[in-house]
mmJSON file of the N, C-alpha and C atoms, coordinates in Angstrom:
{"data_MODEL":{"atom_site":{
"group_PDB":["ATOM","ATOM","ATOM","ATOM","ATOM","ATOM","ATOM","ATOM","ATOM","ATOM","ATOM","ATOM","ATOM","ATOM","ATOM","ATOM","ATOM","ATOM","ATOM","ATOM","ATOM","ATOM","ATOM","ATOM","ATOM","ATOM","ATOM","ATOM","ATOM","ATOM","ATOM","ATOM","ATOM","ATOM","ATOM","ATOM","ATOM","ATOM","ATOM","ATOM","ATOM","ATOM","ATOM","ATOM","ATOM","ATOM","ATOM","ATOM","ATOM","ATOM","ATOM","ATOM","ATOM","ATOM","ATOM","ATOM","ATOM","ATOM","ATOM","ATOM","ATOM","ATOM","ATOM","ATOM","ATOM","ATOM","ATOM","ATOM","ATOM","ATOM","ATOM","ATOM","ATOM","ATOM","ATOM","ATOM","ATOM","ATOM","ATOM","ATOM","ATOM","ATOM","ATOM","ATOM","ATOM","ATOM","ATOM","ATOM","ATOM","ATOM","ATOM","ATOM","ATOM","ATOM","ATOM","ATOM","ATOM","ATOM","ATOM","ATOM","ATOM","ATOM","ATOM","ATOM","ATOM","ATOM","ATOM","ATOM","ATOM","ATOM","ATOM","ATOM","ATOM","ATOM","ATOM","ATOM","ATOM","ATOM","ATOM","ATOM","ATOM","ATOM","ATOM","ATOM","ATOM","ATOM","ATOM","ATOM","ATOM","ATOM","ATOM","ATOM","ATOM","ATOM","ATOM","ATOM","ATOM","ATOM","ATOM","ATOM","ATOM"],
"id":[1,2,3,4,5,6,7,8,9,10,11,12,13,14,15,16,17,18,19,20,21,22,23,24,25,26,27,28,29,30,31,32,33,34,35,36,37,38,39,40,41,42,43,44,45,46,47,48,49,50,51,52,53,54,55,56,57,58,59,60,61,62,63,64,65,66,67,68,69,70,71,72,73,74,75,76,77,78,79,80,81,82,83,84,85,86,87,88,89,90,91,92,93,94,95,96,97,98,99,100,101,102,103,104,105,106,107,108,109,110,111,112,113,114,115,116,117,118,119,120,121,122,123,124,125,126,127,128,129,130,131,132,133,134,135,136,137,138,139,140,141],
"type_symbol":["N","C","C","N","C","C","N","C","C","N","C","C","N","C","C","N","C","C","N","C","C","N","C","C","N","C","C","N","C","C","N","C","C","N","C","C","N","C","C","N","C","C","N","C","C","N","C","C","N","C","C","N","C","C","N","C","C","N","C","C","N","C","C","N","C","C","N","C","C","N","C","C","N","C","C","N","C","C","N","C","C","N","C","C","N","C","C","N","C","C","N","C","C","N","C","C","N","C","C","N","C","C","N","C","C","N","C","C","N","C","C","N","C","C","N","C","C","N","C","C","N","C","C","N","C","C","N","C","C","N","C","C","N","C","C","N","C","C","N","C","C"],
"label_atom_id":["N","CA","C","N","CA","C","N","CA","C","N","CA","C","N","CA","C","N","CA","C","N","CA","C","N","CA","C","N","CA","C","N","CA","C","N","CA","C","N","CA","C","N","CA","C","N","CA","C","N","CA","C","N","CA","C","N","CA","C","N","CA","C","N","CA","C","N","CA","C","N","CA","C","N","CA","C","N","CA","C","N","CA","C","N","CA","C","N","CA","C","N","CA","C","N","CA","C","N","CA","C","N","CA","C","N","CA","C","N","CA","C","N","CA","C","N","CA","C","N","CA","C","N","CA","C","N","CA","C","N","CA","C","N","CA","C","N","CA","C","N","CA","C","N","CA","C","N","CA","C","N","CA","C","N","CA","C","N","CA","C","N","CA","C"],
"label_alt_id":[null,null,null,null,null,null,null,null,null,null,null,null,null,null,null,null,null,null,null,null,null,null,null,null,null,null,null,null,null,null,null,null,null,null,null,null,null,null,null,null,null,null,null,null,null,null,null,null,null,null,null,null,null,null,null,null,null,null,null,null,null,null,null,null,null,null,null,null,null,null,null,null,null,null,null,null,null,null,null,null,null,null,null,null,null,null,null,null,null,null,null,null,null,null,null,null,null,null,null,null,null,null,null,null,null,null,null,null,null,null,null,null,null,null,null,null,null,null,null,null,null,null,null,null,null,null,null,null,null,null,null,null,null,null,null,null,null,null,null,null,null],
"label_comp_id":["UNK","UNK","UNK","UNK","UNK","UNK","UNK","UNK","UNK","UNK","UNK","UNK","UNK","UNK","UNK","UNK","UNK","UNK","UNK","UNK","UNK","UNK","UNK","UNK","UNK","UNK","UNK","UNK","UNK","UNK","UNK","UNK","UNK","UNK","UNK","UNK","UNK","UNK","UNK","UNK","UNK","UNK","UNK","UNK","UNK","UNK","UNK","UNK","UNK","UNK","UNK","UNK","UNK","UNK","UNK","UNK","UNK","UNK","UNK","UNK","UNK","UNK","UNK","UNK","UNK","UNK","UNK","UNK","UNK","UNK","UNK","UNK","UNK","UNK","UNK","UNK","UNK","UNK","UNK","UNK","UNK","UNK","UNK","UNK","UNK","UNK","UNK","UNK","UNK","UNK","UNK","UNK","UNK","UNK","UNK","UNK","UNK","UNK","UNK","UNK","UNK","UNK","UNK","UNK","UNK","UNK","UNK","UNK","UNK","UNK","UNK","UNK","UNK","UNK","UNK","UNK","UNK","UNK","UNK","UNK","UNK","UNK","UNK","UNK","UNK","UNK","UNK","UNK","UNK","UNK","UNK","UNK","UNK","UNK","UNK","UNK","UNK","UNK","UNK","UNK","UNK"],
"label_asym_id":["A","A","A","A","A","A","A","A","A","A","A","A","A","A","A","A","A","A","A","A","A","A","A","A","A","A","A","A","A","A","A","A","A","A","A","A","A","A","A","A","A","A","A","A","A","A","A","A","A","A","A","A","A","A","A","A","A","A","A","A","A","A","A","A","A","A","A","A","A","A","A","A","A","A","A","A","A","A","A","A","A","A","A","A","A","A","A","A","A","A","A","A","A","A","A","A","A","A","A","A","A","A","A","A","A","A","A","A","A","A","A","A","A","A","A","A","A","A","A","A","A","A","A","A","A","A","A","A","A","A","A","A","A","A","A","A","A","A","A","A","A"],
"label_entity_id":["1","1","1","1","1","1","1","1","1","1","1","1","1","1","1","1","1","1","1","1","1","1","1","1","1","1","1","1","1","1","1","1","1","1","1","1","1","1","1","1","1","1","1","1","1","1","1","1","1","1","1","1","1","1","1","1","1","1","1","1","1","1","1","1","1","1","1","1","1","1","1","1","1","1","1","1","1","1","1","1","1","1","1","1","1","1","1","1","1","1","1","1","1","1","1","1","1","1","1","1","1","1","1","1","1","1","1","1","1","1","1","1","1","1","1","1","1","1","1","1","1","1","1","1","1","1","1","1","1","1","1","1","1","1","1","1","1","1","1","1","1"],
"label_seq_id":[1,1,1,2,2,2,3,3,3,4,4,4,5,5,5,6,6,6,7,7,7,8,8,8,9,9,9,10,10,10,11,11,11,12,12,12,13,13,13,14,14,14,15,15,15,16,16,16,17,17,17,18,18,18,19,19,19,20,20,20,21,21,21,22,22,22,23,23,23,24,24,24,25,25,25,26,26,26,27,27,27,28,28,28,29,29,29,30,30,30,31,31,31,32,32,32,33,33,33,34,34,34,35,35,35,36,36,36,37,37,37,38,38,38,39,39,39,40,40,40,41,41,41,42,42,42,43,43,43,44,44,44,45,45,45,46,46,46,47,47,47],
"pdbx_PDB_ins_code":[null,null,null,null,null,null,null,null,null,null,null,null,null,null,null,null,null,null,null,null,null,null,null,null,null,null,null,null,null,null,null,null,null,null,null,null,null,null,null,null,null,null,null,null,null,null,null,null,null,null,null,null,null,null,null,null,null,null,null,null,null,null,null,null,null,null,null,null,null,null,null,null,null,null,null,null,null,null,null,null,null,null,null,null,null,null,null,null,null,null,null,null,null,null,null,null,null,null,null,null,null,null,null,null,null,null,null,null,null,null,null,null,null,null,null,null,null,null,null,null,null,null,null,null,null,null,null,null,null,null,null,null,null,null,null,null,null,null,null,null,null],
"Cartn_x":[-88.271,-86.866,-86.332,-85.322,-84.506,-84.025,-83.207,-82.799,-83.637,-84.738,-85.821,-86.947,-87.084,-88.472,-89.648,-89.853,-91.023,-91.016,-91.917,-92.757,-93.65,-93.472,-94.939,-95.64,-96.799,-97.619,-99.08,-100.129,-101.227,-100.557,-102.029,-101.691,-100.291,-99.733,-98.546,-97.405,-97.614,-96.299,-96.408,-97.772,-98.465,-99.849,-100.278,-101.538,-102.54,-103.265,-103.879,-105.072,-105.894,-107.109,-107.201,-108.341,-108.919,-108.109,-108.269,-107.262,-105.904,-105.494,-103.938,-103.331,-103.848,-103.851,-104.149,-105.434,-104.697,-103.977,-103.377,-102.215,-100.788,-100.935,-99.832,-99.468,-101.016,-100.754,-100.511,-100.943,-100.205,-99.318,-98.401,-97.081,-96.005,-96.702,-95.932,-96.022,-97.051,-97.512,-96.13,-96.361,-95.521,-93.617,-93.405,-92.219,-91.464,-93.258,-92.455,-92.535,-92.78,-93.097,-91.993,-91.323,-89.58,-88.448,-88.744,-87.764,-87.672,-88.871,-89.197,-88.613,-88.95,-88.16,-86.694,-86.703,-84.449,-84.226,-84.576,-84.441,-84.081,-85.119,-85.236,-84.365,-84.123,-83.076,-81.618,-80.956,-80.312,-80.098,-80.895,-80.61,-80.457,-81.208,-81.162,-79.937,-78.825,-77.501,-76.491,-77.204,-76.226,-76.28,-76.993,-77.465,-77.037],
"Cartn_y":[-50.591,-50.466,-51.803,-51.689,-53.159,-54.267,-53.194,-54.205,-54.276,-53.251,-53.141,-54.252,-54.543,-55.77,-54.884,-53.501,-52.734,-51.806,-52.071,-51.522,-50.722,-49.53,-48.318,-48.71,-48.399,-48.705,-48.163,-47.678,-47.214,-45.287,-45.228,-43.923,-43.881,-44.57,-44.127,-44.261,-44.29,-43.535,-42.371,-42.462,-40.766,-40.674,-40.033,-39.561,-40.31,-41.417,-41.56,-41.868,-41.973,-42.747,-44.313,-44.542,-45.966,-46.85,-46.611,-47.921,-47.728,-46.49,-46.413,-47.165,-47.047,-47.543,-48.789,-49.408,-51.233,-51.22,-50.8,-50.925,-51.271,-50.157,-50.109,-51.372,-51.089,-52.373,-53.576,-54.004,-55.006,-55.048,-54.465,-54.105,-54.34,-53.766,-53.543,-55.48,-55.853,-57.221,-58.639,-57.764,-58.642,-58.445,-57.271,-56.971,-58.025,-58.021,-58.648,-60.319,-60.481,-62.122,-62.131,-61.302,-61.593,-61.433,-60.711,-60.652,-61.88,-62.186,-63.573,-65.25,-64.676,-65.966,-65.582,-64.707,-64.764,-64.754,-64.841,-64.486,-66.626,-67.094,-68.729,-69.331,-68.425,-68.653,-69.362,-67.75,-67.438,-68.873,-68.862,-70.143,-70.948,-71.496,-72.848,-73.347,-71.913,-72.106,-72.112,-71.348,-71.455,-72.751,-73.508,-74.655,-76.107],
"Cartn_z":[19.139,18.794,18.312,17.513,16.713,18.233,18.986,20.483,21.398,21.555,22.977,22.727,21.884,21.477,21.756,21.306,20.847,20.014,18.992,18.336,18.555,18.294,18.136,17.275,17.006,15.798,16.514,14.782,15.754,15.847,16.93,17.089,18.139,18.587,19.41,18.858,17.82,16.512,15.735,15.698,14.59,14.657,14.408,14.182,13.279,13.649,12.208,12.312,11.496,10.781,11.115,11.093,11.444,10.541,9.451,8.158,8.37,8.438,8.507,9.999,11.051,12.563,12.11,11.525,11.458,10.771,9.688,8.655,9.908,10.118,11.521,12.146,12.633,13.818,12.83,11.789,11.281,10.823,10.336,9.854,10.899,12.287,14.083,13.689,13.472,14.313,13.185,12.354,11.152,11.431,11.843,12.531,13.638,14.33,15.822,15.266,14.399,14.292,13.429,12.432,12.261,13.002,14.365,14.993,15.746,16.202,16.939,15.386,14.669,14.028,13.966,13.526,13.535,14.623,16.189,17.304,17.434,16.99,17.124,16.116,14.849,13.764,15.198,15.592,16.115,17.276,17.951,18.671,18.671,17.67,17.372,16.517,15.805,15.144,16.438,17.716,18.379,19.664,19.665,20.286,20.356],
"occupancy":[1.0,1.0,1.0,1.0,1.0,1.0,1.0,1.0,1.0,1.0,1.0,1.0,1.0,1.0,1.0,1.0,1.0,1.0,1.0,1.0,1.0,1.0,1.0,1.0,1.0,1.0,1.0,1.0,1.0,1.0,1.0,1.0,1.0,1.0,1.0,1.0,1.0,1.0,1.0,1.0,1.0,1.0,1.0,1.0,1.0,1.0,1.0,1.0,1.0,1.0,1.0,1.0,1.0,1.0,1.0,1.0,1.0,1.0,1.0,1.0,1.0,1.0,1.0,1.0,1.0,1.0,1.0,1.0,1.0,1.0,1.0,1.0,1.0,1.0,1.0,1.0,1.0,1.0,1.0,1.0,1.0,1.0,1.0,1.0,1.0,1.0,1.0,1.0,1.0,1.0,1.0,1.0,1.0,1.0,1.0,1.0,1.0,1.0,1.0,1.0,1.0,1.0,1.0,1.0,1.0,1.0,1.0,1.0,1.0,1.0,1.0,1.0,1.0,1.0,1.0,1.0,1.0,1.0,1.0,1.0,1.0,1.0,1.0,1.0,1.0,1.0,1.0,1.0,1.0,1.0,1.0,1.0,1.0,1.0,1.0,1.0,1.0,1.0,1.0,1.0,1.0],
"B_iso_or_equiv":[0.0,0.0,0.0,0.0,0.0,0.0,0.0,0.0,0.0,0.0,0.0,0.0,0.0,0.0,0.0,0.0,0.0,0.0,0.0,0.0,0.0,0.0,0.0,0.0,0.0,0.0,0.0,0.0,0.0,0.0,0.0,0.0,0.0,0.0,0.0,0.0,0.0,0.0,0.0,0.0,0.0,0.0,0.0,0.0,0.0,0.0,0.0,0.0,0.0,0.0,0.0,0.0,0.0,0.0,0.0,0.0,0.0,0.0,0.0,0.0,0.0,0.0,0.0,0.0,0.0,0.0,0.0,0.0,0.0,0.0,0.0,0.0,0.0,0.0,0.0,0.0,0.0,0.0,0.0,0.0,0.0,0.0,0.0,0.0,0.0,0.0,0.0,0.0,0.0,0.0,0.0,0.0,0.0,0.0,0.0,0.0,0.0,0.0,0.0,0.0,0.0,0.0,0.0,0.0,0.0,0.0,0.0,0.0,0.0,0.0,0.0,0.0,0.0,0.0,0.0,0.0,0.0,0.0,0.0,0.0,0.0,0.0,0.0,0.0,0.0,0.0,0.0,0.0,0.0,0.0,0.0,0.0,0.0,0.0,0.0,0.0,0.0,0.0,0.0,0.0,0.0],
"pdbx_formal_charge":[null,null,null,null,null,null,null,null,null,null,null,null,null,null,null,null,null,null,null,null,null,null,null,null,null,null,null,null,null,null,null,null,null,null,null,null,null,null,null,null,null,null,null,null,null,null,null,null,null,null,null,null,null,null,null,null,null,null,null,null,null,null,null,null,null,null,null,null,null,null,null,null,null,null,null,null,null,null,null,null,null,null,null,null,null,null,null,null,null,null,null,null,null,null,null,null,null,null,null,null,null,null,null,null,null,null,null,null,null,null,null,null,null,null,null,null,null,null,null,null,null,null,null,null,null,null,null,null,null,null,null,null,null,null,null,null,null,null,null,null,null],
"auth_seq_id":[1,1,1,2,2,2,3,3,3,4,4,4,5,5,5,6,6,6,7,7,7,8,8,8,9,9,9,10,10,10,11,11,11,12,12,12,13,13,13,14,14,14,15,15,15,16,16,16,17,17,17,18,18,18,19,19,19,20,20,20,21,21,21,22,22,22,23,23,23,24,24,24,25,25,25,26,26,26,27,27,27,28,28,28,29,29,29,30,30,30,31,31,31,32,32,32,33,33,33,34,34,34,35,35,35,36,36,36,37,37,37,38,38,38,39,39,39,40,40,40,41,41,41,42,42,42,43,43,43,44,44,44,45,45,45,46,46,46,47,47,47],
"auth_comp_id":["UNK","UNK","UNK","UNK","UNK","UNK","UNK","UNK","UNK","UNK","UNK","UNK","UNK","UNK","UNK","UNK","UNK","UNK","UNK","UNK","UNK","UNK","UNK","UNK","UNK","UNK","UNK","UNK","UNK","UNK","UNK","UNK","UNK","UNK","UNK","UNK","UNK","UNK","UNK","UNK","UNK","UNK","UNK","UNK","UNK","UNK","UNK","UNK","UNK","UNK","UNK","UNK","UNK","UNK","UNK","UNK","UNK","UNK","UNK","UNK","UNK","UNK","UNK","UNK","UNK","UNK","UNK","UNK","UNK","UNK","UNK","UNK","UNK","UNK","UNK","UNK","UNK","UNK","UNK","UNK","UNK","UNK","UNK","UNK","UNK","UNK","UNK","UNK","UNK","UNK","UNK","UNK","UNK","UNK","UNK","UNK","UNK","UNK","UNK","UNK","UNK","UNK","UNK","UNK","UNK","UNK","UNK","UNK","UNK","UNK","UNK","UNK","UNK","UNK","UNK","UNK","UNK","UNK","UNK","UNK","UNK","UNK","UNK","UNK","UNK","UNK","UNK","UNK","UNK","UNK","UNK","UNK","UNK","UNK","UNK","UNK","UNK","UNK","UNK","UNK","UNK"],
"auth_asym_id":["A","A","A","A","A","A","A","A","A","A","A","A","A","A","A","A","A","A","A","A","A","A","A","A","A","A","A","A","A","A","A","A","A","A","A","A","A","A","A","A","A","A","A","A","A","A","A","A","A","A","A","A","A","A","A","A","A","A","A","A","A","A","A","A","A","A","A","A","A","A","A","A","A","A","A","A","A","A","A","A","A","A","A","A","A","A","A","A","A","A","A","A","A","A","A","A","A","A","A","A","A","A","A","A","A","A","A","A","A","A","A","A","A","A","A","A","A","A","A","A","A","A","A","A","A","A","A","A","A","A","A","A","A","A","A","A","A","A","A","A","A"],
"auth_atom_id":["N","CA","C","N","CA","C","N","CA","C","N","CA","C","N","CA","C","N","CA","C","N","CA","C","N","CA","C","N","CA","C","N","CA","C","N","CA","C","N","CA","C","N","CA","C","N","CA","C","N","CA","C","N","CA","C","N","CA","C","N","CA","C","N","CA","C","N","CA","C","N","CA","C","N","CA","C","N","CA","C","N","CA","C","N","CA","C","N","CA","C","N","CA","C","N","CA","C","N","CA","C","N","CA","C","N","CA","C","N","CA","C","N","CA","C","N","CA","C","N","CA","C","N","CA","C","N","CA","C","N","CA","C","N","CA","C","N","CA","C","N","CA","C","N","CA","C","N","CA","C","N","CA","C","N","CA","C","N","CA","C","N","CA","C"],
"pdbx_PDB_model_num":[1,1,1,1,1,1,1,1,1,1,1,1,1,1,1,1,1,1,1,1,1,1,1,1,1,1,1,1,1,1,1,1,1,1,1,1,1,1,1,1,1,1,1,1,1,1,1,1,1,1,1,1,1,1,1,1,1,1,1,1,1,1,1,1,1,1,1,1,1,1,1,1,1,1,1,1,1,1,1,1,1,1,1,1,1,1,1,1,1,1,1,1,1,1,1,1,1,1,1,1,1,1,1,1,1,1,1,1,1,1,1,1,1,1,1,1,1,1,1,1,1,1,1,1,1,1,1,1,1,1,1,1,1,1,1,1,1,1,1,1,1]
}}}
């Protein structure tokens, strides 16, 4: 979720295939590493 700090990805979002499941999981993995920078954005404006 955008506020929970998780990501589904993989089969525990849908159904998939070996390529589509790493697709996932990297897409999940690329998500959490922008929330984690605007998250450090965020602080460091408010600091």
């Amino acid at each position: 979720s955008a506020s929970g700090g998780q990501v589904a990805a993989g089969a525990a979002a849908a159904p998939l295939d070996v390529n589509r499941a790493v697709q996932s999981a990297t897409a999940a993995a690329l998500r959490g590493i922008q929330v984690i920078h605007r998250n450090t954005r965020a602080e460091a404006s408010h600091g």
